[in-house]
NUROFI-356811 format. One record per atom (N, C-alpha, C): residue in one letter; z, y, x. Coordinates in pm, whole numbers, padded with zeros to 5 digits, always signed. Atoms other than C-alpha are relative to their C-alpha. Layout:
N
AZYX/...
***
This chain:
323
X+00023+00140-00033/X-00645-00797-04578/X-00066-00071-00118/X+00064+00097+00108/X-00883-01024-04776/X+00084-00124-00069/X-00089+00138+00063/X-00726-01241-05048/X-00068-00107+00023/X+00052+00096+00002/X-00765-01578-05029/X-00059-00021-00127/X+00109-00005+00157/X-01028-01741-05321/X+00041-00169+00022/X+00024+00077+00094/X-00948-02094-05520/X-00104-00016-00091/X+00094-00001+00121/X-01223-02169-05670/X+00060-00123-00125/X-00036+00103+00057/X-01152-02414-05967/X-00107-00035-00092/X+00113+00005+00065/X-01440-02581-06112/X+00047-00137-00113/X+00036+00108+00123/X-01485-02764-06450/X-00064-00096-00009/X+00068+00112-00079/X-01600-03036-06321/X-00139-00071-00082/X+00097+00122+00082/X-01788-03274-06647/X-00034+00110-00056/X+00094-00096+00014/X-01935-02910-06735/X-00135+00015+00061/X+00091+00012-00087/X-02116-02900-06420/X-00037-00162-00003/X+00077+00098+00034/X-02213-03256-06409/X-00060-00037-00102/X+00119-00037+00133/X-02333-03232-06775/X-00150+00075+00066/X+00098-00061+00004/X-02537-02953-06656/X-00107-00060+00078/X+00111+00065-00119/X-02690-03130-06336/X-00081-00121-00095/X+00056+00072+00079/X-02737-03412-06545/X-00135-00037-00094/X+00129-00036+00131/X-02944-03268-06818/X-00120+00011+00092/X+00119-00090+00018/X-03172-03069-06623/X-00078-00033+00161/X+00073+00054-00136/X-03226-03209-06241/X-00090-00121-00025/X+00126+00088+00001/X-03541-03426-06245/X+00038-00128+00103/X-00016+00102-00115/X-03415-03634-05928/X+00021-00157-00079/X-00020+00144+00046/X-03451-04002-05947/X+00010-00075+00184/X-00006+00076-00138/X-03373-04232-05645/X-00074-00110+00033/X+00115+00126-00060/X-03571-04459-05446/X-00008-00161-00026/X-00044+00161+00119/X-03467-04763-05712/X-00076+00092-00113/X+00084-00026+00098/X-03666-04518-05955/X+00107+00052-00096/X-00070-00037+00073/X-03321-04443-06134/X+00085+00169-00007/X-00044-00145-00011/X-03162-04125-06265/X+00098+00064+00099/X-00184-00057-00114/X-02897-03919-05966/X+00006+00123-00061/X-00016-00168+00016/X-02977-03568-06089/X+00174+00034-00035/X-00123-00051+00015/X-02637-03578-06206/X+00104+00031+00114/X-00076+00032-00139/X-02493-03678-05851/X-00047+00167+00089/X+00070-00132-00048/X-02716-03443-05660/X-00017+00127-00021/X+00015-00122+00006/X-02790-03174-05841/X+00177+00104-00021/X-00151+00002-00019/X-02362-03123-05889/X+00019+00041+00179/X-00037+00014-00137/X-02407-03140-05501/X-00080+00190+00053/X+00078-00081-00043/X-02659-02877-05469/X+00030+00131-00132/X-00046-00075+00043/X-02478-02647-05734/X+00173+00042+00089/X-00102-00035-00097/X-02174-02680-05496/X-00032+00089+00084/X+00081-00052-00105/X-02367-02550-05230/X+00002+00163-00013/X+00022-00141-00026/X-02473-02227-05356/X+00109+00074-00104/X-00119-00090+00035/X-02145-02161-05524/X+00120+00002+00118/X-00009-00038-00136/X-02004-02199-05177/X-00054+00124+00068/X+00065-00138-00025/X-02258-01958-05087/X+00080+00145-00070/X-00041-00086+00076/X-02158-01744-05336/X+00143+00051-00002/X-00158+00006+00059/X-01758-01761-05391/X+00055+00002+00160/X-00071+00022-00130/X-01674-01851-04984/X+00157+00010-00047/X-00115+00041+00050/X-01372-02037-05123/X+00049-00054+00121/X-00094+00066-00062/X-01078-02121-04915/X+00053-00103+00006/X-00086+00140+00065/X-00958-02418-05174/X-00081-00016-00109/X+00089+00027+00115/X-01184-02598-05396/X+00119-00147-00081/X-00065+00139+00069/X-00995-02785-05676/X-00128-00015-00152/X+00056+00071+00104/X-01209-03019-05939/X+00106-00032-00156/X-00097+00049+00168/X-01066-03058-06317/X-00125-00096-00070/X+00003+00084+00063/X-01130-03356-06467/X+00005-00016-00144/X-00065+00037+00163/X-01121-03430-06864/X+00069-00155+00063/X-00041+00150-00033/X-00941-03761-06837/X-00001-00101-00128/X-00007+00107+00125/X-00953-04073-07072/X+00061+00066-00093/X-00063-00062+00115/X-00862-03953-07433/X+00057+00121+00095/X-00064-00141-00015/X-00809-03596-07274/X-00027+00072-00135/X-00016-00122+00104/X-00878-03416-07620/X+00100-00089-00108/X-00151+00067+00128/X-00615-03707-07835/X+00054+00080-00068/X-00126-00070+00055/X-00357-03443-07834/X-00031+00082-00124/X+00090-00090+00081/X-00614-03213-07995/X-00022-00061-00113/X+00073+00103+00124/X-00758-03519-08219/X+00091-00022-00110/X-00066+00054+00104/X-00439-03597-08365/X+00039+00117-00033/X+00012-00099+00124/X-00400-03251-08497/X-00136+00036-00110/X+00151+00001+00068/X-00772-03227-08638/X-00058-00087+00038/X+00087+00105-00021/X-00934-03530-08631/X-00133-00019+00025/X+00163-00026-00032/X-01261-03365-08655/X-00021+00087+00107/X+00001-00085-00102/X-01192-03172-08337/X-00110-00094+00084/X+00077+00047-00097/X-01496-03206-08120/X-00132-00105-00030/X+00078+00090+00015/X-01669-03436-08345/X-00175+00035-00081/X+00137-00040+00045/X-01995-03229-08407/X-00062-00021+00107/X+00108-00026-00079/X-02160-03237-08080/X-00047-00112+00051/X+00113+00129+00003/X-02442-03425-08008/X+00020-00076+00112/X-00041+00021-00141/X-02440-03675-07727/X-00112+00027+00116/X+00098-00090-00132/X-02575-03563-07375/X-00069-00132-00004/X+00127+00050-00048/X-02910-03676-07323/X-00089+00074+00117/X+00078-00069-00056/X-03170-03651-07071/X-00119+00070-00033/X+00071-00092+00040/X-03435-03363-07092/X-00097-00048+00038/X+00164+00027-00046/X-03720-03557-07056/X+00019-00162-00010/X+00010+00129+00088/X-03850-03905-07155/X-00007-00109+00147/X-00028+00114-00156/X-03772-04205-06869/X+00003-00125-00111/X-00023+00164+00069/X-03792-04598-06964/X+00135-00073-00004/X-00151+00052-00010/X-03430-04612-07007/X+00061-00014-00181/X-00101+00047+00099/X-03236-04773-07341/X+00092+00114-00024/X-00117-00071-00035/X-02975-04589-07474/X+00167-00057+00063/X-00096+00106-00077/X-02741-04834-07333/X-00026+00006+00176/X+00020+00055-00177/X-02922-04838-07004/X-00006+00178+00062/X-00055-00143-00040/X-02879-04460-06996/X+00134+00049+00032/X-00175-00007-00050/X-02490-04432-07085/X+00001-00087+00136/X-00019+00061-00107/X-02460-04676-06793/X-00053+00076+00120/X-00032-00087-00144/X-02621-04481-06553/X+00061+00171+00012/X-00085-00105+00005/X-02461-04181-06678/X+00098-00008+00075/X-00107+00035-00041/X-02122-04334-06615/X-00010-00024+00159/X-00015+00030-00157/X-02207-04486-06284/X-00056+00145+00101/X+00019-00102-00074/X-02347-04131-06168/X+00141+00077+00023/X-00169-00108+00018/X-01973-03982-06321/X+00074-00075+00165/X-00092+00054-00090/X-01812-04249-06099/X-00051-00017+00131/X+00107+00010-00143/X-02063-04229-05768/X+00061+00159+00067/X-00003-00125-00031/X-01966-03843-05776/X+00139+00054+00014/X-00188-00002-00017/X-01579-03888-05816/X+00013-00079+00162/X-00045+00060-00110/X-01596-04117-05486/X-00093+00081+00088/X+00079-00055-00135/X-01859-03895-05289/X+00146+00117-00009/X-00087-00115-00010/X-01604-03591-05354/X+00113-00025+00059/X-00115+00082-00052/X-01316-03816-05228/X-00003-00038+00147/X+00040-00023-00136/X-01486-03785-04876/X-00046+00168+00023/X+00019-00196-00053/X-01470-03376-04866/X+00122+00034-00046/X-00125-00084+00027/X-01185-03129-04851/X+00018+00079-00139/X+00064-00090+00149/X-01196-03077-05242/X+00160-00072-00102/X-00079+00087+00044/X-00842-03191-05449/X-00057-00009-00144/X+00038+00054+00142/X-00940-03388-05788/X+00085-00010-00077/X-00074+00040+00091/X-00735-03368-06059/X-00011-00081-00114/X+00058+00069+00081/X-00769-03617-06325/X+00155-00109-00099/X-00119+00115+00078/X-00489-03773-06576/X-00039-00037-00127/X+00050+00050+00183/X-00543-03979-06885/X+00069+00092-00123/X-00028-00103+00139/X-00494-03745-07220/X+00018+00152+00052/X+00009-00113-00078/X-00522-03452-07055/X-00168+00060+00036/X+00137-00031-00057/X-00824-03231-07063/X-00025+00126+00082/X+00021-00050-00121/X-00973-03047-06781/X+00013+00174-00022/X-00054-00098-00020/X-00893-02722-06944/X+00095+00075-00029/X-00157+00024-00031/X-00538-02778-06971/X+00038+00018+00148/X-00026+00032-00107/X-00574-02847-06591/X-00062+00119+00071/X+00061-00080-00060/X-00789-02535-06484/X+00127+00076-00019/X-00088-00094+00054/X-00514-02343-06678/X+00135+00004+00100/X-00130+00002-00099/X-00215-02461-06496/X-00041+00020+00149/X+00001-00067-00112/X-00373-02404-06182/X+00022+00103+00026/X-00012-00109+00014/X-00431-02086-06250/X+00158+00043+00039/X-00104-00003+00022/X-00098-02070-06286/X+00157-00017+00093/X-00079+00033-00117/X+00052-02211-05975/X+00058+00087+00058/X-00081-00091-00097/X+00314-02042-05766/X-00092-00001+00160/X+00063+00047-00104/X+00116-02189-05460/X-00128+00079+00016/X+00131-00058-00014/X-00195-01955-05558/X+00059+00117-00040/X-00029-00146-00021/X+00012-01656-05576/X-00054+00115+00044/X+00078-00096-00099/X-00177-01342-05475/X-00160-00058+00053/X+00107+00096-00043/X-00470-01587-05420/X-00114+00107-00116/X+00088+00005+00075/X-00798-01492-05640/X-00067-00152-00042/X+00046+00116+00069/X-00908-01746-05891/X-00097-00018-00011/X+00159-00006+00086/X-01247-01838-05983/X-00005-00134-00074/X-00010+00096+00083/X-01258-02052-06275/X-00181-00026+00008/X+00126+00050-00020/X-01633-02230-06288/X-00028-00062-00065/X+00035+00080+00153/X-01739-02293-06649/X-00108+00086-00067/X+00080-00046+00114/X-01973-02205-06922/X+00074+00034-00123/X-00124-00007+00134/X-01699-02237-07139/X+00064+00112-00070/X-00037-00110+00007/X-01569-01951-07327/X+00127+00032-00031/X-00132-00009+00017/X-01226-02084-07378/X+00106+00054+00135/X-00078-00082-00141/X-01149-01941-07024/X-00025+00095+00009/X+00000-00124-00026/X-01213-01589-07101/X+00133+00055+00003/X-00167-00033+00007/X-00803-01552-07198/X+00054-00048+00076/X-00034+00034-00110/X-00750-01662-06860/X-00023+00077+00107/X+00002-00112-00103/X-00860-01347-06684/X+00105+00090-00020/X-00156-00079-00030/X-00605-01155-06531/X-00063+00111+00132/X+00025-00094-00079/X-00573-00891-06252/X-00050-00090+00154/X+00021+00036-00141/X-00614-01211-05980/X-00138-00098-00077/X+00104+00116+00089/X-00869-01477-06253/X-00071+00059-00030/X+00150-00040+00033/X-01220-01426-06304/X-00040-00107-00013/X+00096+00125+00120/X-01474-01668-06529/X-00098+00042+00106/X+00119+00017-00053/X-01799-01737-06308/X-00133-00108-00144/X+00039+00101+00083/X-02037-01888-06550/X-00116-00038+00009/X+00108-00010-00103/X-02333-01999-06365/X-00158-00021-00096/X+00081-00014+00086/X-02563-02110-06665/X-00070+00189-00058/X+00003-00092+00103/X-02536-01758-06843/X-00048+00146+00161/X-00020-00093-00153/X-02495-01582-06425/X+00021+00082-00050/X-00101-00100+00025/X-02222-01371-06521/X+00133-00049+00056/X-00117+00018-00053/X-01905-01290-06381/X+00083+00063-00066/X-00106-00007+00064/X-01606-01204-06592/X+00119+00058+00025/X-00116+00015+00013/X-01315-01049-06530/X+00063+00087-00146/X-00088-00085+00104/X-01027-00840-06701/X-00094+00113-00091/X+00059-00167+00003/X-01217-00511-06714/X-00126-00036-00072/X+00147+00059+00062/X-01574-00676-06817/X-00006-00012-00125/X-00038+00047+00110/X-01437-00839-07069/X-00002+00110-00139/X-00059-00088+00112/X-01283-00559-07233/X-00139+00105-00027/X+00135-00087+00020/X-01621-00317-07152/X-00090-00093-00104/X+00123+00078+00059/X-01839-00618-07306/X-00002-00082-00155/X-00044+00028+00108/X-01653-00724-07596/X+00104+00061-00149/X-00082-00084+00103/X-01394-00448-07703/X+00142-00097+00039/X-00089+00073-00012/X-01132-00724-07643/X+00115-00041+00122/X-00079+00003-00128/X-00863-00771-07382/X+00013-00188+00022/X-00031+00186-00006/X-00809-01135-07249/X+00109-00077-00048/X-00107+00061+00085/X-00450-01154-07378/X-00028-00012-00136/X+00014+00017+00181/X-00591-01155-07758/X-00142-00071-00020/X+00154+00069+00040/X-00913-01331-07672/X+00049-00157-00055/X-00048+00155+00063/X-00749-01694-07781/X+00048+00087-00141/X-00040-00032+00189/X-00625-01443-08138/X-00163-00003-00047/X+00110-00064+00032/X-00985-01300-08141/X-00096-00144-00047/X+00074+00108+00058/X-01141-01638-08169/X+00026-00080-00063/X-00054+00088+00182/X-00922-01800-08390/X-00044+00077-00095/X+00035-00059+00134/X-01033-01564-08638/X-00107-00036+00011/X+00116+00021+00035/X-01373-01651-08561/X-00096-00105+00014/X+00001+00183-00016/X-01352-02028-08470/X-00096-00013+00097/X+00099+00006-00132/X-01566-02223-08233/X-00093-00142-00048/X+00025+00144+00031/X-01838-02468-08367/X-00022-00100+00064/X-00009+00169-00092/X-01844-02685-08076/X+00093-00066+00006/X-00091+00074-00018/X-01538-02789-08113/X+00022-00011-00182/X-00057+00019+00067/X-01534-02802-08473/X+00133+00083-00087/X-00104-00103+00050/X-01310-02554-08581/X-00039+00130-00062/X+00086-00092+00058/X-01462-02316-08822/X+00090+00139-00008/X-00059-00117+00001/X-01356-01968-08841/X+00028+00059-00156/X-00031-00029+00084/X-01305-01719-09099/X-00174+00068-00067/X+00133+00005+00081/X-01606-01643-09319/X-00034+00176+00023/X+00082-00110-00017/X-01831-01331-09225/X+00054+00045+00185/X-00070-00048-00053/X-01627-01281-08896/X-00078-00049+00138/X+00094+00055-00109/X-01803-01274-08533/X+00139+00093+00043/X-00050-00115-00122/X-01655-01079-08179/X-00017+00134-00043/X+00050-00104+00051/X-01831-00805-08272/X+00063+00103-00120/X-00078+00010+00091/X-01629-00755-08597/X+00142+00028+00020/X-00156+00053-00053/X-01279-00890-08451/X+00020+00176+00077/X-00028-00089-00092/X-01301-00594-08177/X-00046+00161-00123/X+00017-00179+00027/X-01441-00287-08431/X+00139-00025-00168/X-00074-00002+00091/X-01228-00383-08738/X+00176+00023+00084/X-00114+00021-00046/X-00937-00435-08482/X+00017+00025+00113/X+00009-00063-00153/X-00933-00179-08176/X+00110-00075+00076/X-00117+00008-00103/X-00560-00246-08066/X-00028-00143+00086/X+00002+00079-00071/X-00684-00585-07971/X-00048+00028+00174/X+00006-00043-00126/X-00826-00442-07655/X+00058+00065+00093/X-00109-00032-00122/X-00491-00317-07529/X+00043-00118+00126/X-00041+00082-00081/X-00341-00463-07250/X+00169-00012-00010/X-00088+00046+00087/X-00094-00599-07488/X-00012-00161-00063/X+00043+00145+00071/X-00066-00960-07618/X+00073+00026-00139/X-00009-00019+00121/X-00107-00946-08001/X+00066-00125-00094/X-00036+00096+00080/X+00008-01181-08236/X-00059-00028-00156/X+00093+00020+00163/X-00119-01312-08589/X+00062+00107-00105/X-00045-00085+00131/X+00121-01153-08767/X-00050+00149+00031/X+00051-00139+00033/X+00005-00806-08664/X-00154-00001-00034/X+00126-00007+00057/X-00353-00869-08751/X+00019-00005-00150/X+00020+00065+00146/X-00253-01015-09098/X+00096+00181-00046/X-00058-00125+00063/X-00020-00648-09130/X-00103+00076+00014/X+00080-00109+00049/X-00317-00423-09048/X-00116-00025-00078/X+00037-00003+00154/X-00488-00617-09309/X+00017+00045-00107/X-00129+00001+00122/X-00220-00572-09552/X-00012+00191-00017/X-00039-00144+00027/X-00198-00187-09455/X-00167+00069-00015/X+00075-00093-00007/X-00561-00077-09435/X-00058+00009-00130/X+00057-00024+00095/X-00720+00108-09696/X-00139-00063+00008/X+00163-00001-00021/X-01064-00025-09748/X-00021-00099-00128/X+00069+00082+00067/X-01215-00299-09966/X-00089-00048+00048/X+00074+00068-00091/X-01435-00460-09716/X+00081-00172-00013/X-00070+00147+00066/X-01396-00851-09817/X+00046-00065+00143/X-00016+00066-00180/X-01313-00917-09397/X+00122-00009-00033/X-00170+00026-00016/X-00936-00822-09476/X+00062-00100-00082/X-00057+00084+00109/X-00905-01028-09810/X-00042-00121+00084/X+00035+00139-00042/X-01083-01309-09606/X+00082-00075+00119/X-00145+00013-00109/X-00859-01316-09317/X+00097-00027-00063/X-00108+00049+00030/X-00561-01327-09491/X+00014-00111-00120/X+00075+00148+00075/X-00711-01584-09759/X+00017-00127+00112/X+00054+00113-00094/X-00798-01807-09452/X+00147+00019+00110/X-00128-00007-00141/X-00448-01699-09201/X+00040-00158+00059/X-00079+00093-00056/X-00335-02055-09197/X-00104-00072+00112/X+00125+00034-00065/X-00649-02173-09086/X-00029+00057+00197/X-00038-00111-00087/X-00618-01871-08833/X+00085-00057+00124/X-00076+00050-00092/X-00317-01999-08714/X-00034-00194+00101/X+00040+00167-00061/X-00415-02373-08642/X-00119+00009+00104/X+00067+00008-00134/X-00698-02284-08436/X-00001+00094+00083/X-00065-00048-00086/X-00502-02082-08252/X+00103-00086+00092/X-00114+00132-00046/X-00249-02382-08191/X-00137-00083+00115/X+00078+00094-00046/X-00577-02576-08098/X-00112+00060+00135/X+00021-00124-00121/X-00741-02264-07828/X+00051+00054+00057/X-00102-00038-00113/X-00457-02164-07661/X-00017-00043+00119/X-00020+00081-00130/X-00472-02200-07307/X+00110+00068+00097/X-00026-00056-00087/X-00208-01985-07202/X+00153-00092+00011/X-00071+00032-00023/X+00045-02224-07238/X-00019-00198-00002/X+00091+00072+00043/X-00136-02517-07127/X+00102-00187-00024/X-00059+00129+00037/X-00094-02907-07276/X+00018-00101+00095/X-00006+00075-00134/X+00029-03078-06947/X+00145-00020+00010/X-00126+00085+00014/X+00348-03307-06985/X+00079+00040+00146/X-00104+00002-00112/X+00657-03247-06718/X-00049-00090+00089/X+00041+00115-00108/X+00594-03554-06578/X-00196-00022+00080/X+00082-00024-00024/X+00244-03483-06535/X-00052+00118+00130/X+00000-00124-00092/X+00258-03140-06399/X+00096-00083+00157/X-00066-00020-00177/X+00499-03286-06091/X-00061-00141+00056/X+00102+00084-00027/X+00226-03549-06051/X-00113+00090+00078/X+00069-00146-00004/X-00024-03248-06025/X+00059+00049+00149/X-00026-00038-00096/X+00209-03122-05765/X-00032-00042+00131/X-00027+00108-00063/X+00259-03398-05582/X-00136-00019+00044/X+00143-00029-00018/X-00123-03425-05543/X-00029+00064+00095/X+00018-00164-00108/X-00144-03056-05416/X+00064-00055+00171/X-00080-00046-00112/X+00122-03102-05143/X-00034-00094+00094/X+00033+00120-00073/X-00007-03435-05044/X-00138-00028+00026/X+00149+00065-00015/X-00389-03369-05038/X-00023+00024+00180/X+00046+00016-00129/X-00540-03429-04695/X-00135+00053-00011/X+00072-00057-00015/X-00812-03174-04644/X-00123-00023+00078/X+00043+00048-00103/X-01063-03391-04472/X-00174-00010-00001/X+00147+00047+00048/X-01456-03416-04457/X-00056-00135+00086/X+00063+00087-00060/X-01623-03742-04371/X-00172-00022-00037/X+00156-00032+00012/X-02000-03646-04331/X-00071-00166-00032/X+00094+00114-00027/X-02077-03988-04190/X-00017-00076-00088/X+00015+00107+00078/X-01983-04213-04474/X-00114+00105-00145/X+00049-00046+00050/X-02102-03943-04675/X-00148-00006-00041/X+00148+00054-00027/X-02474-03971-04590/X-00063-00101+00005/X+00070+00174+00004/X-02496-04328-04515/X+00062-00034-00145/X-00025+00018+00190/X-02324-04354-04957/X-00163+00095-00042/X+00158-00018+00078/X-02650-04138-05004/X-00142-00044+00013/X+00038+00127-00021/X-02862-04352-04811/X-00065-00104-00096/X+00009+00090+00014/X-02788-04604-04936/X-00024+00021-00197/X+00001-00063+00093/X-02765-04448-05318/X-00166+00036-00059/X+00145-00047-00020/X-03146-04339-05247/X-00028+00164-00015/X+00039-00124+00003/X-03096-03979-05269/X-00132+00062-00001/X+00090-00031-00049/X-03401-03908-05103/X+00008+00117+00047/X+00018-00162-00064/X-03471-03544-04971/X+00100+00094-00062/X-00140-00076+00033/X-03149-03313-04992/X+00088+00118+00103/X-00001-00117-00080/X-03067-02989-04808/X+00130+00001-00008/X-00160-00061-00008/X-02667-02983-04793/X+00024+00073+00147/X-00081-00051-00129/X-02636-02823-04468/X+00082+00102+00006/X-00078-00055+00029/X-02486-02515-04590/X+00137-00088-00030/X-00146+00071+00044/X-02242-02707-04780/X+00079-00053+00089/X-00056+00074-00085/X-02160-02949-04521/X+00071+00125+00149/X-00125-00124-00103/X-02049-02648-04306/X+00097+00096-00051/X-00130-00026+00090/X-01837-02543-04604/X+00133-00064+00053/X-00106+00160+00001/X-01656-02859-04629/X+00058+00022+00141/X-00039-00001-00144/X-01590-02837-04251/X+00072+00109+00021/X-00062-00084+00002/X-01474-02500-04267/X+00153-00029-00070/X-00115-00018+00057/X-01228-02558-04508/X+00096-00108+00055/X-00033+00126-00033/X-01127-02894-04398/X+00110+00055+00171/X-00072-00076-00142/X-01012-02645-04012/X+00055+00100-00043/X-00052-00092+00025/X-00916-02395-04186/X+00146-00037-00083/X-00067+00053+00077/X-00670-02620-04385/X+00136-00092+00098/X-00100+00044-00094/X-00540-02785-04074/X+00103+00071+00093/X-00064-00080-00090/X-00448-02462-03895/X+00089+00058-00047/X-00059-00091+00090/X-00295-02319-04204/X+00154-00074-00065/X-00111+00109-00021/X-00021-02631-04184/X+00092+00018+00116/
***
């Protein structure tokens, strides 16, 4: 019998991406690519995934805080999203239609069978994580839907990484063929070798590449811990400056390990049975009509959802019968 498929998509990943790189402008002359092209990446990951349950993760207001107030400089290298190409827009009159595309695309999704998750300090892959995680997706197959590479230690025997930029698919087994590394030690493996988009520098000379030949056992299907990396430092013969540098740098090690963890993700009690509460109470519903007459009126202009829109419908009957 075919498992069921969750897809769970990273939501302000994909609208970044539409953002950047869709050309669309609406019949006011202003930017949607973010709206649209988000719409028309749904589409053919529908195509692709024929998901049962589509849930959206959200970053939410101050979702990285928790993060901030341990490293303050967490996150604070990357540049801000711009568009890929030159338009008569301010940078003021850009953020603004940024924002109003974020918030045009939170209320079109709020008319399809899709549940949104979204809480203030809480970021969206805190929230992919605990899905994952649900009793409710038991036996289910996951598909996480990022670029991101902090969801590789989130594949398991039912979770697989889709990563549509890079078009690769991820799981357990991949992983370990493509990196040497198992997914339970991929959150050790990159604390040793940090992540500069977020600010968190690693240990000096130290890539994947490295992590996995200096340190086979990581590719058991075993979850490792710091302290045994910092002992087969301690025990190996060699003089290669990787082991003195590692254990020079461990604390370091450890903190952005505290700060890449996702297997035990940062989502408050009271949060999580918010989360629930959500789940048990979403109403699986598609409303085409308002749908079309919001793009309309929006100026979309020319837009092929028909696949999609017989997604949405699918799931939306398939959701009522399954009650």
């Amino acid at each position: 019998m075919k498992k069921k498929r969750v897809m769970i998509i990273d939501a302000l990943n994909q609208f970044l991406r539409s953002y950047i790189v869709d050309p669309s402008l609406s019949t006011n002359g202003l930017p949607i690519g973010g709206v649209k092209g988000f719409f028309k990446i749904l589409q053919k990951l529908n195509r692709e995934i024929r998901p049962d349950y589509i849930v959206i993760a959200w970053d939410g207001a101050g979702g990285s805080q928790k993060r901030k107030t341990m490293h303050k400089e967490y996150k604070a290298g990357r540049k801000p999203i711009k568009l890929n190409r030159n338009l008569e827009l301010n940078d003021e009159e850009e953020k603004d239609n940024k924002m109003w595309q974020l918030n045009r695309l939170v209320e079109y999704l709020n008319l399809t069978p899709v549940v949104q998750i979204i809480e203030d300090g809480v970021e969206a892959d805190d929230f992919v994580s605990l899905v994952t995680k649900m009793p409710r997706f038991d036996g289910w197959i996951k598909v996480i839907v990022s670029s991101d590479k902090d969801f590789y230690q989130l594949c398991d025997d039912e979770t697989i990484l889709y990563r549509p930029i890079q078009k690769e698919v991820l799981n357990k087994n991949t992983l370990v063929k493509k990196f040497g590394i198992h997914p339970k030690n991929f959150a050790l493996a990159r604390a040793l070798v940090g992540d500069a988009s977020d600010n968190l520098p690693g240990v000096k000379g130290v890539g994947l590449p490295t992590v996995a030949k200096r340190f086979p056992f990581l590719a058991e299907d075993k979850r490792y811990e710091i302290r045994d990396v910092e002992e087969a430092c301690e025990k190996v013969d060699s003089n290669l400056k990787i082991y003195s540098n590692i254990l020079d740098g461990i604390d370091a090690v450890k903190f952005n390990l505290k700060m890449m963890q996702l297997d035990s993700p940062s989502v408050s009690f009271q949060t999580r049975q918010r989360v629930d509460w959500t789940f048990d109470n979403a109403f699986l519903s598609f409303n085409q009509t308002d749908f079309v007459m919001n793009s309309i009126k929006d100026g979309f202009g020319e837009v092929q959802l028909r696949e999609l829109f017989a997604a949405f419908k699918r799931i939306a009957r398939e959701s009522k019968t399954s009650k």
